[in-house]
CHARMM internal coordinates of N, CA and C (Angstrom, degrees):
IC EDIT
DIST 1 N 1 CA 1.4382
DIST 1 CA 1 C 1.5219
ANGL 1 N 1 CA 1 C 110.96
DIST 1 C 2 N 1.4594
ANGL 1 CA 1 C 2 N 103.96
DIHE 1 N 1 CA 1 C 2 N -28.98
DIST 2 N 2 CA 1.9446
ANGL 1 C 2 N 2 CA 103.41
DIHE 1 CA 1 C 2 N 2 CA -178.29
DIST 2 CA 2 C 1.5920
ANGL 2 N 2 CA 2 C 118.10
DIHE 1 C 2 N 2 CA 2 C -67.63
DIST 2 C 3 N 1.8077
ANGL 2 CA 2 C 3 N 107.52
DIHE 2 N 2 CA 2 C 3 N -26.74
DIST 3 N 3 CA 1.5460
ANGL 2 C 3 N 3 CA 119.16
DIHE 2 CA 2 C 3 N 3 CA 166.19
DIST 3 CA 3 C 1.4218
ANGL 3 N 3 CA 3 C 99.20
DIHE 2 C 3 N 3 CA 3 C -63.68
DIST 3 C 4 N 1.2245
ANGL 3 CA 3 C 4 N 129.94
DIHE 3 N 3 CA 3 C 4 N -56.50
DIST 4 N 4 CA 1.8788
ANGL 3 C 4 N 4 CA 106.17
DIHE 3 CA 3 C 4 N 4 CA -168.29
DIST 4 CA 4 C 1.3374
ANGL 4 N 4 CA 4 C 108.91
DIHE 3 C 4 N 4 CA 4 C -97.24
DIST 4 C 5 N 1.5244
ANGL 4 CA 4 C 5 N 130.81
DIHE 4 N 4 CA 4 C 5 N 26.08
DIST 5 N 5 CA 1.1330
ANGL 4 C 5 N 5 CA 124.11
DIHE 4 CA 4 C 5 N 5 CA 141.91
DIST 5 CA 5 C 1.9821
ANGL 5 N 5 CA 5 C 130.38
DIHE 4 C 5 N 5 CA 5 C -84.62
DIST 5 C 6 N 1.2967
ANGL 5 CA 5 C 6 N 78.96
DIHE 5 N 5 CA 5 C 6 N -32.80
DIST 6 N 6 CA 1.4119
ANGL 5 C 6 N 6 CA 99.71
DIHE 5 CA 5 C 6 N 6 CA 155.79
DIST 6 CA 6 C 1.2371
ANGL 6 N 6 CA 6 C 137.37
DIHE 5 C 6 N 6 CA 6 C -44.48
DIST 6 C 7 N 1.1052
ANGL 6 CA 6 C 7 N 112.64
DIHE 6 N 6 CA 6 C 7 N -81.67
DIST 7 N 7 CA 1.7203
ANGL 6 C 7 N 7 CA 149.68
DIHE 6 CA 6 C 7 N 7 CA 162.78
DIST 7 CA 7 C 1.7253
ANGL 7 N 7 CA 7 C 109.79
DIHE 6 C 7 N 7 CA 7 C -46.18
DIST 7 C 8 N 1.6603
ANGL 7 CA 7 C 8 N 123.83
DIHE 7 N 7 CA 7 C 8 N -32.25
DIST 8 N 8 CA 0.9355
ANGL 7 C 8 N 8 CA 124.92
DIHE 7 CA 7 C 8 N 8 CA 163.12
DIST 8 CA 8 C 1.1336
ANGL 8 N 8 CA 8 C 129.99
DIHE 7 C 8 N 8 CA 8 C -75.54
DIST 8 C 9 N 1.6865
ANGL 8 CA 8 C 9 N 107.72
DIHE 8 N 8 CA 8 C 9 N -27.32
DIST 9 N 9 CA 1.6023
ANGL 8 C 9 N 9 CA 130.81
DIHE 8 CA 8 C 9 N 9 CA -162.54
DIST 9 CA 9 C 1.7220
ANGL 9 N 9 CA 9 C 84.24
DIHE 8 C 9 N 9 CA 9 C -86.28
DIST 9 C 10 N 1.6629
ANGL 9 CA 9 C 10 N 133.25
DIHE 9 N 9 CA 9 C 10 N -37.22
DIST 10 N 10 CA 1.2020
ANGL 9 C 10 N 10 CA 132.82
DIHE 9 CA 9 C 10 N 10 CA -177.83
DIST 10 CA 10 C 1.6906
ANGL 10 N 10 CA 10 C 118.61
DIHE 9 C 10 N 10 CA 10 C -52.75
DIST 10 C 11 N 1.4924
ANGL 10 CA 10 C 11 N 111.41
DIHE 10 N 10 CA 10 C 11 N -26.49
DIST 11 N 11 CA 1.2277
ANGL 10 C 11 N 11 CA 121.19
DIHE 10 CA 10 C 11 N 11 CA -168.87
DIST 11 CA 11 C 1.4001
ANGL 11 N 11 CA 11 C 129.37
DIHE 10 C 11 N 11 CA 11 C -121.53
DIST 11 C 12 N 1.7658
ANGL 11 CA 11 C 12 N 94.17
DIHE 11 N 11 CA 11 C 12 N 21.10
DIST 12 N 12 CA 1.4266
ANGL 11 C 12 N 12 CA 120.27
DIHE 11 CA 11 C 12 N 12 CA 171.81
DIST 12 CA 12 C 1.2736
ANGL 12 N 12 CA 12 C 111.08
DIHE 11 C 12 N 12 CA 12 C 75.22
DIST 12 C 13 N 1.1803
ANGL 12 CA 12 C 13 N 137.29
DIHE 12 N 12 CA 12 C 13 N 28.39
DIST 13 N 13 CA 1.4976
ANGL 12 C 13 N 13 CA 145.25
DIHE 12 CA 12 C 13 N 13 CA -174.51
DIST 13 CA 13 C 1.6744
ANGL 13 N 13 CA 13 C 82.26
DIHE 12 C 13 N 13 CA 13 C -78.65
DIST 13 C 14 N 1.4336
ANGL 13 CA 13 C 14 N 91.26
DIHE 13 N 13 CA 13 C 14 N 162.33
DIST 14 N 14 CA 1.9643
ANGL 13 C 14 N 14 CA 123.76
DIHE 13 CA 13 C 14 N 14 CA 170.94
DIST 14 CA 14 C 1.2146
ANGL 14 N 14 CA 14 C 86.09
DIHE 13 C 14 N 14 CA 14 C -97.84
DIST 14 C 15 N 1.2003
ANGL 14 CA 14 C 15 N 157.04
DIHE 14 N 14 CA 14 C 15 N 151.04
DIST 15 N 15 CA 1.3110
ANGL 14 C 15 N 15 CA 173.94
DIHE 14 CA 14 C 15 N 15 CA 72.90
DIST 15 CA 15 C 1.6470
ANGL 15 N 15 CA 15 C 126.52
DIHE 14 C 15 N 15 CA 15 C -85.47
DIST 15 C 16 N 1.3912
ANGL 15 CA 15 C 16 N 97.52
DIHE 15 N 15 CA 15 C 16 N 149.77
DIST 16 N 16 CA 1.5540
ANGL 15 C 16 N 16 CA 118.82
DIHE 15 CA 15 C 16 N 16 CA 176.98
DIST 16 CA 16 C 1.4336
ANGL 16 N 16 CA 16 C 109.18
DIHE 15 C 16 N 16 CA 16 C -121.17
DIST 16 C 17 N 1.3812
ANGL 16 CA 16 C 17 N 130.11
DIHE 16 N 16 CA 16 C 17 N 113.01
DIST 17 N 17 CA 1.3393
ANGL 16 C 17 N 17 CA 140.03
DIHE 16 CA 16 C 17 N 17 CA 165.41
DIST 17 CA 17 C 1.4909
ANGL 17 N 17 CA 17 C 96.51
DIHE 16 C 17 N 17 CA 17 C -73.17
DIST 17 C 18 N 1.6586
ANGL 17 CA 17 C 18 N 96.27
DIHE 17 N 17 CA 17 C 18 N 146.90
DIST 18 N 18 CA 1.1164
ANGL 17 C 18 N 18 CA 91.83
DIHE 17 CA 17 C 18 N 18 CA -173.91
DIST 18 CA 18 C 2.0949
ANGL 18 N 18 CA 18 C 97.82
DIHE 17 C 18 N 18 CA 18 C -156.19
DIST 18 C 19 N 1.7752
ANGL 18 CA 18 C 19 N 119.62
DIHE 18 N 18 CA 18 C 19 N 120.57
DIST 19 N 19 CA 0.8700
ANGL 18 C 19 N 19 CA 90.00
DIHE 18 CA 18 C 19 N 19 CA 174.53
DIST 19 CA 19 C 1.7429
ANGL 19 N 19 CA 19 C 97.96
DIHE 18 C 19 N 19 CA 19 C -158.44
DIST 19 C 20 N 1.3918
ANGL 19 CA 19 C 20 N 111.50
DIHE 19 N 19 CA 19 C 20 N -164.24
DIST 20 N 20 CA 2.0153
ANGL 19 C 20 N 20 CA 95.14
DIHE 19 CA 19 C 20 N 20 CA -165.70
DIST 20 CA 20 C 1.5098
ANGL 20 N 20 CA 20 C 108.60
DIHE 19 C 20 N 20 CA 20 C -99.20
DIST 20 C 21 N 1.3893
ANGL 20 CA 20 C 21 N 109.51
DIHE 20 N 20 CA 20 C 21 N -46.32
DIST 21 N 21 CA 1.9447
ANGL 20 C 21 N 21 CA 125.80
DIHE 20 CA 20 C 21 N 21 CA 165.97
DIST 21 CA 21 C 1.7520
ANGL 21 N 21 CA 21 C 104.54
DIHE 20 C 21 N 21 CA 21 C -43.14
DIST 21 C 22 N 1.5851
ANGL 21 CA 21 C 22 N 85.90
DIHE 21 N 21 CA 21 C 22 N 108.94
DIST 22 N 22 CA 1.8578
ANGL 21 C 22 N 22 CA 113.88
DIHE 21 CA 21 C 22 N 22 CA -166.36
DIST 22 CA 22 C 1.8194
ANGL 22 N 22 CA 22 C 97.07
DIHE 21 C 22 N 22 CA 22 C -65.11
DIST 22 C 23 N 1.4643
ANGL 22 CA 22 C 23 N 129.98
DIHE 22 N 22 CA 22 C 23 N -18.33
DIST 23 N 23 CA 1.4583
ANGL 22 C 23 N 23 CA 122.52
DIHE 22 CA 22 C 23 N 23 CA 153.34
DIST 23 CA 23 C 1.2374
ANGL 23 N 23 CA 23 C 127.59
DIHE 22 C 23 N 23 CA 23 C -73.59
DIST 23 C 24 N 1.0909
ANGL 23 CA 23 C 24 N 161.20
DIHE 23 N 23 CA 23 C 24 N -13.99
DIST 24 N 24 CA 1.4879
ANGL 23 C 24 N 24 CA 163.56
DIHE 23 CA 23 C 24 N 24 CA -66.03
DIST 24 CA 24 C 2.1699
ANGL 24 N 24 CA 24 C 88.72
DIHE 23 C 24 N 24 CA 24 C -173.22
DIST 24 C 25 N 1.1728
ANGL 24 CA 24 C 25 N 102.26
DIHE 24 N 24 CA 24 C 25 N -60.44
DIST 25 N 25 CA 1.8320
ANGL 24 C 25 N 25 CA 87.14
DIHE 24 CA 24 C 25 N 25 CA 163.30
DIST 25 CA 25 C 1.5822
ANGL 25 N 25 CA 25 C 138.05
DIHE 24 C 25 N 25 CA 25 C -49.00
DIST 25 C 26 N 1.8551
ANGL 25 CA 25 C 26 N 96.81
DIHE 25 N 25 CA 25 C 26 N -46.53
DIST 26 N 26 CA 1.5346
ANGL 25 C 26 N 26 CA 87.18
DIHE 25 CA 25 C 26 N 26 CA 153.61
DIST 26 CA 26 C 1.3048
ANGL 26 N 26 CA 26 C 127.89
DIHE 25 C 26 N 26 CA 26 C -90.38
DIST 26 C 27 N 1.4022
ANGL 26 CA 26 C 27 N 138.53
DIHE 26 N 26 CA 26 C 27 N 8.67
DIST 27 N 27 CA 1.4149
ANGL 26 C 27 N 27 CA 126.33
DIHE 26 CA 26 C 27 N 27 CA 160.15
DIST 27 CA 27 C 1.2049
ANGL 27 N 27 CA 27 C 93.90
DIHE 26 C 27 N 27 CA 27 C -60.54
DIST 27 C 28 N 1.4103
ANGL 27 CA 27 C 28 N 124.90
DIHE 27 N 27 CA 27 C 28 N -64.71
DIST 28 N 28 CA 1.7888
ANGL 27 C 28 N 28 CA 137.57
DIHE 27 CA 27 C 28 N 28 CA -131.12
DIST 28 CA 28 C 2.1586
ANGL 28 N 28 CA 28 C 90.36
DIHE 27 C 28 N 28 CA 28 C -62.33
DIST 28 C 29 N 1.4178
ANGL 28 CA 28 C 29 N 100.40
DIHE 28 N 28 CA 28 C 29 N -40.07
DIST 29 N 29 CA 1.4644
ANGL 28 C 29 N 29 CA 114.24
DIHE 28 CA 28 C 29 N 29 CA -149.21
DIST 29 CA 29 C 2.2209
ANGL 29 N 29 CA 29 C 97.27
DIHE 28 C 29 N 29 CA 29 C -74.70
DIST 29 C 30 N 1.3709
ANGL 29 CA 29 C 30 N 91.43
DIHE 29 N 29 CA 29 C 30 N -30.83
DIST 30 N 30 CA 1.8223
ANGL 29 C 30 N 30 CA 114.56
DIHE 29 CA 29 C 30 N 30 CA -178.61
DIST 30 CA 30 C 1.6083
ANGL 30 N 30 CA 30 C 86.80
DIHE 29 C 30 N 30 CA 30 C -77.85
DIST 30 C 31 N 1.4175
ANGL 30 CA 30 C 31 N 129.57
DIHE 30 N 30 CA 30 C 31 N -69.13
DIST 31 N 31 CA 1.4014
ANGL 30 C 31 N 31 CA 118.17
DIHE 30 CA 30 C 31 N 31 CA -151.32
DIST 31 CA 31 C 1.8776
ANGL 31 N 31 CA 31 C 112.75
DIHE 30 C 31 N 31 CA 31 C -69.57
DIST 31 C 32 N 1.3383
ANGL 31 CA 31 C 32 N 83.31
DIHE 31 N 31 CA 31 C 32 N -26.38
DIST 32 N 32 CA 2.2945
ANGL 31 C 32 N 32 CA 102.31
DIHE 31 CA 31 C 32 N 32 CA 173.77
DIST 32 CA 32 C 1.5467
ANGL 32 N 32 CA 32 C 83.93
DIHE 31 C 32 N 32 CA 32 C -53.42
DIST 32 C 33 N 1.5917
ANGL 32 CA 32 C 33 N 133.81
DIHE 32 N 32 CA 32 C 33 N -75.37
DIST 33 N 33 CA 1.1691
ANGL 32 C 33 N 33 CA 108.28
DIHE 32 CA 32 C 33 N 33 CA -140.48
DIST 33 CA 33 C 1.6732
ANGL 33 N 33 CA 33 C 105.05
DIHE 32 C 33 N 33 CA 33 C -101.35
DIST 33 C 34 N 1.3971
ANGL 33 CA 33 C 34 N 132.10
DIHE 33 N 33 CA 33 C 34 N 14.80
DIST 34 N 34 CA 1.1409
ANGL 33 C 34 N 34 CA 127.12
DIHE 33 CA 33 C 34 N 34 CA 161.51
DIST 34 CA 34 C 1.5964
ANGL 34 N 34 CA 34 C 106.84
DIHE 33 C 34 N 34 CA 34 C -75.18
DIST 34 C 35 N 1.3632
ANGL 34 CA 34 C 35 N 100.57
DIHE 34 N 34 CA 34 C 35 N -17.44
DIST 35 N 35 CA 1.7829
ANGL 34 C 35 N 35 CA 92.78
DIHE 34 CA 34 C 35 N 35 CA -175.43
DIST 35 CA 35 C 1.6908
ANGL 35 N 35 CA 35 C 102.31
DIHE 34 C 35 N 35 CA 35 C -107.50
DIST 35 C 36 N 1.2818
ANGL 35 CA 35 C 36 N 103.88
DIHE 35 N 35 CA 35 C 36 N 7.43
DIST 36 N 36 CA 1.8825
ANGL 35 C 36 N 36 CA 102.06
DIHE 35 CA 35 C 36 N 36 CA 165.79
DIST 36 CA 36 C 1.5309
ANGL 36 N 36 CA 36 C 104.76
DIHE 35 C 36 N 36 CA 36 C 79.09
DIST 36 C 37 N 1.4405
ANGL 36 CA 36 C 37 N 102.24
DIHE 36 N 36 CA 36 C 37 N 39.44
DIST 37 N 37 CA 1.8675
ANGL 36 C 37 N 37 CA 96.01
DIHE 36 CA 36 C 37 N 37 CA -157.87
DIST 37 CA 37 C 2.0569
ANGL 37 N 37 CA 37 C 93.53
DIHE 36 C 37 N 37 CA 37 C -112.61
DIST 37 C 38 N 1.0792
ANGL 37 CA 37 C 38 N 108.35
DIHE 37 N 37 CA 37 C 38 N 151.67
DIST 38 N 38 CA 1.7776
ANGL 37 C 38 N 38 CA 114.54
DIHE 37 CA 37 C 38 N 38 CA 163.55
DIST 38 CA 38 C 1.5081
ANGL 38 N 38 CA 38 C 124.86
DIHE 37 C 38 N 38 CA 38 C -61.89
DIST 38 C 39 N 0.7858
ANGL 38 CA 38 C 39 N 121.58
DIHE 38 N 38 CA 38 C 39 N 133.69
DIST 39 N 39 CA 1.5921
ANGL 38 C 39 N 39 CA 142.90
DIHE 38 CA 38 C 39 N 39 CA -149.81
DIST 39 CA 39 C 1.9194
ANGL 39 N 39 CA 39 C 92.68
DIHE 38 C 39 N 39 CA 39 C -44.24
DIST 39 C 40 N 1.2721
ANGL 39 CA 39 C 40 N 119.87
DIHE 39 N 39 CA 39 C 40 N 134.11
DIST 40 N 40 CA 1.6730
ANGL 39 C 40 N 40 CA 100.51
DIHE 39 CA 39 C 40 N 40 CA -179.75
DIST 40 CA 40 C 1.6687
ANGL 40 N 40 CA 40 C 85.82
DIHE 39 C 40 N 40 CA 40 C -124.26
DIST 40 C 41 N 1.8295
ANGL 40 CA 40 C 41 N 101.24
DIHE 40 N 40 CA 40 C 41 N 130.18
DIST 41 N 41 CA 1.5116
ANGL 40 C 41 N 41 CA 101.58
DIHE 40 CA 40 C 41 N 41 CA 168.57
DIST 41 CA 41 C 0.9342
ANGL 41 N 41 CA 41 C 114.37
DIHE 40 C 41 N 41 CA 41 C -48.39
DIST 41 C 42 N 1.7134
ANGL 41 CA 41 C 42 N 124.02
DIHE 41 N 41 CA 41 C 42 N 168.93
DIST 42 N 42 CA 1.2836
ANGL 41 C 42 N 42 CA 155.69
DIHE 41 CA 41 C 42 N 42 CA 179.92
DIST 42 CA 42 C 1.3656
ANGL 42 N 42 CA 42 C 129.73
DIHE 41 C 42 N 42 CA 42 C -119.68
DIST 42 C 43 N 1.2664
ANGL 42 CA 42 C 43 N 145.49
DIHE 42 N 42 CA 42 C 43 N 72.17
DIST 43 N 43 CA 1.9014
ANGL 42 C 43 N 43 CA 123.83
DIHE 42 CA 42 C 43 N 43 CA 179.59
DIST 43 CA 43 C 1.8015
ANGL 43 N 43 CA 43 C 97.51
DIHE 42 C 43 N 43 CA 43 C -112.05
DIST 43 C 44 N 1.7606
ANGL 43 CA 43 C 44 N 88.66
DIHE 43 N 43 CA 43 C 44 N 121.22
DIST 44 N 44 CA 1.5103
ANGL 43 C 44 N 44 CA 99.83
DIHE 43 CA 43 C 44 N 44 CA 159.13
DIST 44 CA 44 C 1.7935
ANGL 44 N 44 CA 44 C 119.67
DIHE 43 C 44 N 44 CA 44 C -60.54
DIST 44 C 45 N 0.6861
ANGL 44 CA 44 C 45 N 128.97
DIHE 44 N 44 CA 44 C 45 N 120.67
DIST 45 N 45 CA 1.1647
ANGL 44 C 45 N 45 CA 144.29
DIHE 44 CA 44 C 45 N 45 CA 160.14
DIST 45 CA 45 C 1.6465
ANGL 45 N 45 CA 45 C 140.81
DIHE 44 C 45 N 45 CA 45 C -127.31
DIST 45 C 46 N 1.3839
ANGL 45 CA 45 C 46 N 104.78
DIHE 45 N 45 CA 45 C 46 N 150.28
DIST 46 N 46 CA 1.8682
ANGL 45 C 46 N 46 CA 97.29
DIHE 45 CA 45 C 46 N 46 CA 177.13
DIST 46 CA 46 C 1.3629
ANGL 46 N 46 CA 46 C 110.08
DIHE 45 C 46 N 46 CA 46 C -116.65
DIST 46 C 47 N 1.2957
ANGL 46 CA 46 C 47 N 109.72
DIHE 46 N 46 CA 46 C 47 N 122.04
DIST 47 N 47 CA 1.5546
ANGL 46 C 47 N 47 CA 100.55
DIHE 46 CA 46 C 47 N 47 CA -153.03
DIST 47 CA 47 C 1.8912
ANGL 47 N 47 CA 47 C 88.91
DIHE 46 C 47 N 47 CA 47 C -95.13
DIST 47 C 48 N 1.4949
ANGL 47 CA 47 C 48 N 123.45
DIHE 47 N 47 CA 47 C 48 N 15.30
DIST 48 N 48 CA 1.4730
ANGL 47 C 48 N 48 CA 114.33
DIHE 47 CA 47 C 48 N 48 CA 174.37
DIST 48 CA 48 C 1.7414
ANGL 48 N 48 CA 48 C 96.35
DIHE 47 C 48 N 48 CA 48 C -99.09
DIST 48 C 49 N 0.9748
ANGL 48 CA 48 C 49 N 107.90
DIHE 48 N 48 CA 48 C 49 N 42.77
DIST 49 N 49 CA 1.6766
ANGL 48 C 49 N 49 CA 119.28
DIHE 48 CA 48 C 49 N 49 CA -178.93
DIST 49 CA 49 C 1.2723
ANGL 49 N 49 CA 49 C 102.65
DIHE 48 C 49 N 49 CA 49 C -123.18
DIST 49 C 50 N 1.2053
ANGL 49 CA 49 C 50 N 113.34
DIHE 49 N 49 CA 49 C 50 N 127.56
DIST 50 N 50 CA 1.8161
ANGL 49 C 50 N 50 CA 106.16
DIHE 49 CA 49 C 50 N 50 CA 177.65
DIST 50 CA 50 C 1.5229
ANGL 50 N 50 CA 50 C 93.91
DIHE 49 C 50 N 50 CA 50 C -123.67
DIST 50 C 51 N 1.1231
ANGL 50 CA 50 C 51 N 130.01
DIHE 50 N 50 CA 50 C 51 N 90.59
DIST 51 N 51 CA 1.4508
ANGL 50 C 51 N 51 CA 136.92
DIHE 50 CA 50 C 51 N 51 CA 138.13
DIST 51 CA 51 C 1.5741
ANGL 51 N 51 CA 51 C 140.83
DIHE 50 C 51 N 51 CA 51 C 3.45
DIST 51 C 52 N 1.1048
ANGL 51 CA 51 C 52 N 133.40
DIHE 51 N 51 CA 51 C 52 N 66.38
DIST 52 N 52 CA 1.7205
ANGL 51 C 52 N 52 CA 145.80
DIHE 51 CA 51 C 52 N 52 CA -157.12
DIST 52 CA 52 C 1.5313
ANGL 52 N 52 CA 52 C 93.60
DIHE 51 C 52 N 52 CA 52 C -40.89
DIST 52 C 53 N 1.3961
ANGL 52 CA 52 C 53 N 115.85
DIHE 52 N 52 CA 52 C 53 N 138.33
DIST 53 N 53 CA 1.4886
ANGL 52 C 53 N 53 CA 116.37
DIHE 52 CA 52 C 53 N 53 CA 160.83
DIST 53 CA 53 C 1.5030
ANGL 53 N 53 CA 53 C 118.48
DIHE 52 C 53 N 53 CA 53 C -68.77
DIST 53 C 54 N 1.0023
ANGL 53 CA 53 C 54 N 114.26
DIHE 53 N 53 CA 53 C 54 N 124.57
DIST 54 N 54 CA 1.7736
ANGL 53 C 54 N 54 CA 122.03
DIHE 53 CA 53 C 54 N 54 CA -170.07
DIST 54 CA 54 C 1.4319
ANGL 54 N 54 CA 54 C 95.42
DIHE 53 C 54 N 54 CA 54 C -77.86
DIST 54 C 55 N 1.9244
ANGL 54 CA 54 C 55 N 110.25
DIHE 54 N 54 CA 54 C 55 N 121.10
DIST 55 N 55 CA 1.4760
ANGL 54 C 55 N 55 CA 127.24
DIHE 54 CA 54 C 55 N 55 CA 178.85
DIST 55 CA 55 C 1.5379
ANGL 55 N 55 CA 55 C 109.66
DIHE 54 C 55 N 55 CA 55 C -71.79
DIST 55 C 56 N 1.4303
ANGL 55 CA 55 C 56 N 98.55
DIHE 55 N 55 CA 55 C 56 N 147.56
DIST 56 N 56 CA 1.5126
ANGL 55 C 56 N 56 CA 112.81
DIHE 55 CA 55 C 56 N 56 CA -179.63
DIST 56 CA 56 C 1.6760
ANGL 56 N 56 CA 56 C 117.01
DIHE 55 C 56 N 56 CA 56 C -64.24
END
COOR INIT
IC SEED 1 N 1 CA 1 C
IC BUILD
């Protein structure tokens, strides 16, 4: 996922990386600027979480 955050962040995309392993922000944030790239958001998340729709 850090290659097509990368590679996306290369071609001016809006993107949000997004992943659950509590290290994975500072790789993403170290590998952005070893490759000279603009800051790419971050949200930890667990995507084996399914989220209740909040009642009206």
């Amino acid at each position: 996922m850090a290659l097509s955050s990368l590679l996306l962040n290369a071609r001016q995309a809006d993107i949000t990386a997004t992943d659950y392993h509590p290290e994975v922000e500072h790789f993403l944030a170290r590998n952005t600027l070893l490759n000279q790239g603009k800051s790419i958001a971050f949200e930890r998340a667990d995507w084996a979480v399914v989220e209740k729709p909040k009642s009206a």
